[in-house]
C-alpha positions, 0 to 999 in steps of 0.5 A: 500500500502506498505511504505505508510506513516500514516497520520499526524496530528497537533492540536494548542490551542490558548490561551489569558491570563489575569495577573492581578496581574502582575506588570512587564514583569519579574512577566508575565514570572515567571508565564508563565514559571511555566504554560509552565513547568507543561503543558509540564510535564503533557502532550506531548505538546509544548507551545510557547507564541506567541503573546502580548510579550511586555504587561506585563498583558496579553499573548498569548500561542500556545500549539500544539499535534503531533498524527497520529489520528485527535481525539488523537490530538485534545484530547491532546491540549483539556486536556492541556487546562483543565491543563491551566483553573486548575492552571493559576491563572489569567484569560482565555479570549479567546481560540481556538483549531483548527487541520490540517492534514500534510500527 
């Protein structure tokens, strides 16, 4: 059908993070920052921390893809937590990836 949009769809990876070697909030975000900037630089994702802001040795990232394609979507957020498990220095505990469709 004519002006009928393409589908949309979202996918978030959720990751938990260790710092053991964190001795304060400021250390935590140094090391976020860089993770965050070269993610971003890397890949077409955004990356929020969001959760465990006040601990200084753990955090939680929320890094999301925008594609028109369920796979596209999914494949961008599973490489950028690849990037996540090369260059963090600390620990991954957890991770989740999940994708919904908006249109």
């Amino acid at each position: 059908m004519p002006g009928e949009l393409s589908p949309l769809f979202v996918a978030v990876a959720e990751v938990e993070l260790h710092f053991p070697g964190a001795r304060s909030l400021k250390d935590k975000r140094q090391d976020l920052r860089s993770l965050s900037d070269r993610l971003r630089h890397r890949l077409p994702v955004l990356v929020v921390e969001a959760d465990f802001q006040d601990l200084h040795q753990r955090a939680g990232l929320a890094i999301s893809a925008l594609a028109t394609g369920e796979a596209q979507a999914r494949g961008t957020v599973n490489r950028a937590l690849e990037v996540v498990h090369q260059l963090f220095p600390g620990v991954v505990l957890a991770e989740r990836v999940s994708v919904v469709q908006l249109r």
